[in-house]
Steps between C-alpha positions, in 0.01 A plus 500: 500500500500120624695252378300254231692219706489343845766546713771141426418269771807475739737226416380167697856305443445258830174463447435111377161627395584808308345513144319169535121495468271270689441267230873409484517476887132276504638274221862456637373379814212258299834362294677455820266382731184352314142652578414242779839598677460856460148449640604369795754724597236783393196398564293681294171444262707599222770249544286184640171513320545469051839737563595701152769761450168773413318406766790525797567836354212673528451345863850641595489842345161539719655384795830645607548306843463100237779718271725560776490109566554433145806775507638338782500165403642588154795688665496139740559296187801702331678517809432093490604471175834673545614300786410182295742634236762614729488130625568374175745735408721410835 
């Protein structure tokens, strides 16, 4: 008899994007960087031409290679973001 429960996913503890969904990622990087910024260091239809939230999410969850990009420059702006604070901190 199976199980009525997936296996647990294995524990992701270093992994900055562990448990966040692509909407958090997407609208991190539009608080952080502004849509015409994020456009040009993605340059994408969804980012450059009327960008939305709804509209960059269904581009990227159709197109893994514009995700990776978007992954990547989220993981870019966190490391950022820590050495600003570590400056401040010191």
């Amino acid at each position: 008899m199976t199980s009525p429960h997936p296996p647990a996913a294995p524990a992701q503890p270093r992994n900055p994007l562990h448990g966040l969904t692509l909407e958090a990622i997407v609208t991190a990087l539009v608080a952080h960087y502004g849509w015409q910024e994020l456009g040009r260091r993605i340059p994408v239809r969804c980012f450059t031409s009327e960008p939305s939230v709804s509209s960059s999410l269904k581009f990227l969850r159709k197109t893994p290679w514009a995700r990776e990009k978007v992954e990547g420059l989220y993981l870019f702006m966190l490391r950022d973001q820590r050495r600003d604070q570590m400056h401040q901190n010191s």
